[in-house]
C-alpha atoms as one frame of an Amber mdcrd trajectory, in Angstrom:
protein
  -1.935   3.670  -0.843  -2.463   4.322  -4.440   0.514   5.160  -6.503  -0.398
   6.824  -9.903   1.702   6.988 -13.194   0.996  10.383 -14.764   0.941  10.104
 -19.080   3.772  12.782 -20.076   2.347  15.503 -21.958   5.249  17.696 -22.460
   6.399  17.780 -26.124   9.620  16.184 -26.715   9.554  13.838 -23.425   9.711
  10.276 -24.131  10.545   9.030 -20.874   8.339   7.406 -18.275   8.396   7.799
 -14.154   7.752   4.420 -13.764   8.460   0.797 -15.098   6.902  -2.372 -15.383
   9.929  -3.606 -13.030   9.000  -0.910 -10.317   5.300  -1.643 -10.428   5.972
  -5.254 -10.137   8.037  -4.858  -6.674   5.572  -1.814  -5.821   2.435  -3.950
  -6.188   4.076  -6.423  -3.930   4.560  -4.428  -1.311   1.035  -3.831  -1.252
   0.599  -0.322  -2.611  -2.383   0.057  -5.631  -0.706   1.276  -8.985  -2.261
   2.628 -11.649  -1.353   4.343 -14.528  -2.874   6.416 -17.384  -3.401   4.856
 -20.558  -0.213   5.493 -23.050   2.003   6.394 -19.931   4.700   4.258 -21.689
   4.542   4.558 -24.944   6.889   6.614 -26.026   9.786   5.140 -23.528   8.285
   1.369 -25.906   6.209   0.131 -22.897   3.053  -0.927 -23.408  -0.342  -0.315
 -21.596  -0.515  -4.259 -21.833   3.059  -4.153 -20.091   1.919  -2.528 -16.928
  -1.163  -4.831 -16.418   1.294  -7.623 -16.855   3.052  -6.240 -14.029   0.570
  -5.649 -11.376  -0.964  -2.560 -12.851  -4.023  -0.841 -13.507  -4.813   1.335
 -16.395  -7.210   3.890 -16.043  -7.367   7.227 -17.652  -8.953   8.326 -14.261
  -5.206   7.420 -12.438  -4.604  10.509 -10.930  -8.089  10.744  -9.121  -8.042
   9.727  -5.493  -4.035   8.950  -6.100  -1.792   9.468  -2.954   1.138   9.883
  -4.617   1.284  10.929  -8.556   5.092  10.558 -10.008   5.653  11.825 -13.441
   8.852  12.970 -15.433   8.329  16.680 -15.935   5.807  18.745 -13.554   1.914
  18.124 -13.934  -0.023  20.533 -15.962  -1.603  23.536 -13.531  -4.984  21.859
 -14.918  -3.924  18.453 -13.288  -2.738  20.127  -9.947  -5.812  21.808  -9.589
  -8.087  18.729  -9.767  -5.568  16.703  -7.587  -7.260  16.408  -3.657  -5.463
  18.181  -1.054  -3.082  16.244   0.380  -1.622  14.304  -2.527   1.886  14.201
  -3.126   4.228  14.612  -6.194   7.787  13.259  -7.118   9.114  14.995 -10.657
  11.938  17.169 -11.965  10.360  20.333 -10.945  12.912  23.386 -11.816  11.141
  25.618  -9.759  12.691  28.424 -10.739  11.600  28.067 -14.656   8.182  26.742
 -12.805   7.007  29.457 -10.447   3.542  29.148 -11.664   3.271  25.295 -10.716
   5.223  25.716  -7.452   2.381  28.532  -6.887  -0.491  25.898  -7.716   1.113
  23.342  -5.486   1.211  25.864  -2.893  -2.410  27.071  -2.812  -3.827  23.616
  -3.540  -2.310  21.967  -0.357   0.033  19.207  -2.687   3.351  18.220  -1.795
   5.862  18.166  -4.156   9.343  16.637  -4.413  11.893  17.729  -6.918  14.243
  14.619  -7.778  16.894  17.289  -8.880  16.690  18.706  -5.835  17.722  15.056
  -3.639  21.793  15.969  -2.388  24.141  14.397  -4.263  25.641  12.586  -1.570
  27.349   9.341  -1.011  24.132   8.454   1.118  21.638   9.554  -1.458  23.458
   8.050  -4.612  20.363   5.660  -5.730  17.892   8.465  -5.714  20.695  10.698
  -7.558  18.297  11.219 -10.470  20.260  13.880 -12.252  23.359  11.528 -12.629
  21.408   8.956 -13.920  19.451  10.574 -16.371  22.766  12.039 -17.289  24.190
   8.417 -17.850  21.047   7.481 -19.913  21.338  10.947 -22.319  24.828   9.465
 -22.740  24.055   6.315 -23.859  21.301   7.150 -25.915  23.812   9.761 -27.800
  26.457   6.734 -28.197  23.940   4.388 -29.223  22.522   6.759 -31.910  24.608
   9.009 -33.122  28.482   8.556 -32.022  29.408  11.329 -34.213  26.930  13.904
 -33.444  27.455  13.341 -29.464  31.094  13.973 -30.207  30.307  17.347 -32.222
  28.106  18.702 -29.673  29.958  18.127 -26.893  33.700  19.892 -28.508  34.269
  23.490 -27.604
């Protein structure tokens, strides 16, 4: 099975889907990984970082992928070249994203929404939105204690 890292091309998003860490465990399992080149680099992971890992980068990753994850939903561009049959896993707010949910449709890809996983006991490690929430957090203590305070009085 070929697992492929999607590069984020959303402005603003600096996060990755998937880590060196995963990709080691992933690649060990036996499934193919590869990623697109500069997939990390704005979460500070390096092409060179994935490779080390078990990785390949290729900037043809999504072509013959089984499974693409990414942060944010691909492009409509990127669904449409995808092969039917491929699956997703992002944040897809598929109300704000009727046009990709539309795509998806008509071009025979399955998608999973990690917001969308219940937020039960059962279900806590793939409770995505309480982690990234814990990360935003963090991040806001780390670099600006003051301005995570302002923004969050009434």
């Amino acid at each position: 099975m070929k697992i492929a890292v999607a590069r984020e091309t959303r402005d603003g998003e600096a996060r990755v889907a998937m880590v060196p860490e995963l990709v080691g465990k992933l690649t060990g399992l036996g499934y193919d990984v590869v990623v697109e080149p500069g997939a990390g680099t704005h979460a500070l992971l390096s092409d060179e970082d994935y490779v080390a890992a078990g990785a390949s980068v290729d900037a043809a990753a999504l072509e013959g992928a089984d499974l693409v994850v990414s942060v944010q939903p691909l492009a409509t561009d990127v669904i449409r070249r995808l092969p039917r049959g491929t699956a997703t896993i992002s944040f897809l707010p598929t109300m704000q994203e009727r046009a990709v949910v539309s795509d998806l449709r008509d071009c025979g890809v399955t998608a999973f929404a990690m917001e969308l996983v219940p937020r039960i006991s059962r279900a806590q490690s793939m409770d995505a939105l309480s982690s990234q929430a814990l990360v935003a957090g963090y991040r806001c203590a780390r670099s600006s204690p003051r301005a995570c305070c302002a923004a969050s009085s009434p």
